[in-house]
N, C-alpha and C positions, 0 to 999 in steps of 0.2 A: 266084529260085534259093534265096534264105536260105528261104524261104516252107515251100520243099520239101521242103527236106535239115531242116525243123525234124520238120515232120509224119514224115519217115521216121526220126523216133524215138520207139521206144511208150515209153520209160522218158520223155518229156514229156507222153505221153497223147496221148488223137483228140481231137481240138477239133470239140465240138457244135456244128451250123453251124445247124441247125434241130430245134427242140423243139415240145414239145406248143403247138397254133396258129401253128405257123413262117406268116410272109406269103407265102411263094413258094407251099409248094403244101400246108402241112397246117394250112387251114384250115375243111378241109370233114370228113364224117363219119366218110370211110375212110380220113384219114391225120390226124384232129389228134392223137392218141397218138402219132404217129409222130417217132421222131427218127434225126436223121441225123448220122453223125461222119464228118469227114474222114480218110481212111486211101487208102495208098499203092494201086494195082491191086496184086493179089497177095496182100494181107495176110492172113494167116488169119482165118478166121471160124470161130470156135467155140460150141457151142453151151451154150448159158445153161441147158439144165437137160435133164434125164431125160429122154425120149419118144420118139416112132417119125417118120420121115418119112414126110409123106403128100403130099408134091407137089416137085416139082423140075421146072423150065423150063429149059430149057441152049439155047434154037432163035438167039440173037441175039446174033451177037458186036461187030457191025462199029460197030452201031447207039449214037450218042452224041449228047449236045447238045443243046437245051435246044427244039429245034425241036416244035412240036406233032405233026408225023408222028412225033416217036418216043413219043407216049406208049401205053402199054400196052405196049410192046416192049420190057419186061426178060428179065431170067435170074433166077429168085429158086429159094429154097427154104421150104417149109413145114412145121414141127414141130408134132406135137398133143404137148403139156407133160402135161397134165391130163385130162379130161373136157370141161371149160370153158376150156380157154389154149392155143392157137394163137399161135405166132410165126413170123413172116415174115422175111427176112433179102433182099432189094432193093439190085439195079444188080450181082451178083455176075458176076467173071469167069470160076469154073465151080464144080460141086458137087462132093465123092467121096463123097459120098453118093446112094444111089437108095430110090426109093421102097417103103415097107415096112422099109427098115433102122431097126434100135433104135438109138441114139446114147447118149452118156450125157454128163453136165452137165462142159464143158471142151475134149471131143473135139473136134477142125477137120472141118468139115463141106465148108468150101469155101473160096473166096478172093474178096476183095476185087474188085471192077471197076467199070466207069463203064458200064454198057450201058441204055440206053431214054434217057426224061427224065431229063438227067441233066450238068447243067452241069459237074462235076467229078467226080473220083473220091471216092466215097466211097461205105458203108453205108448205106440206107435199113433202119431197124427197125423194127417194128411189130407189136400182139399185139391179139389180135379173142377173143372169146369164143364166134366160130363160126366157121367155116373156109368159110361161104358166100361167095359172090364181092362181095358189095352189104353182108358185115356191116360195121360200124363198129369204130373201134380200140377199145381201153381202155387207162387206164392203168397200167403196172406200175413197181415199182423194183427198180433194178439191187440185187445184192448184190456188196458188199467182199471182197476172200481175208479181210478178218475179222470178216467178218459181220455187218457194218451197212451200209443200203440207203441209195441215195440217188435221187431223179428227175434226169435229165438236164438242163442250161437252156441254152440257146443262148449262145456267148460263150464256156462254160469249155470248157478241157480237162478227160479223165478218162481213170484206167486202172486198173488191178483193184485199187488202192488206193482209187478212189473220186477226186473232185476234186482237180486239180492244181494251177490256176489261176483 
């Protein structure tokens, strides 16, 4: 219960649960970029920078838990940032954005959820430098509201000030 009522406060931050090579599941090509913060179902999900949606998945709601039948059965969305930067946004509980919308760096695109592989609630993040289904992640860093980046590690909290803990 303290566990819970901590996380449902973003002024402590999302505590990184899994970072670049997490042991549970981004150890391989298509998620070792990948990092995941714990955040409540619900929470907004805002989008990290300029660009157009080019994919949104909304088919699986019921779907949770860490069972192999669920994997590939998320809810996600997909942003082209750049020419070369694609980010993915993973396990969401729905989008209000559709496909072809322009967004812009801040906006809430969607909300937080637990749906596919997905032991707990939280965000699955991750950014590919092509939007094919087999590419590989890469790495990027987050930016501060003042504008020093920082990469994610497993263990801390973080929130738009950067590292909390």
């Amino acid at each position: 219960q303290e566990q819970q009522q901590d996380d449902n406060n973003q002024m402590d931050g999302f505590l990184c649960t899994q970072g670049r090579g997490g042991h549970l599941t981004h150890f391989f090509s298509g998620n070792l970029h990948a990092i995941d913060f714990r955040c409540p179902v619900g929470t907004p999900l805002l989008a990290v920078g300029d660009g157009v949606v080019l994919q949104v998945l909304q088919e699986n709601n019921a779907v949770t838990g860490i069972g192999t039948c669920n994997l590939f059965l998320w809810n996600s969305i997909m942003l082209q940032l750049r020419d070369d930067l694609f980010v993915e946004y993973v396990h969401i509980e729905r989008a209000c954005v559709g496909v072809g919308d322009r967004v812009t760096k801040g906006q809430v695109i969607g909300t937080s959820g637990s749906v596919g592989f997905s032991p707990e609630p939280h965000l699955h993040f991750a950014a590919y430098r092509s939007c094919l289904a087999d590419a590989p992640t890469t790495g990027i860093l987050f930016e501060t509201s003042k504008k020093s980046t920082f990469s994610p590690r497993a263990g801390y909290r973080y929130n738009e000030n950067g590292i909390v803990s």
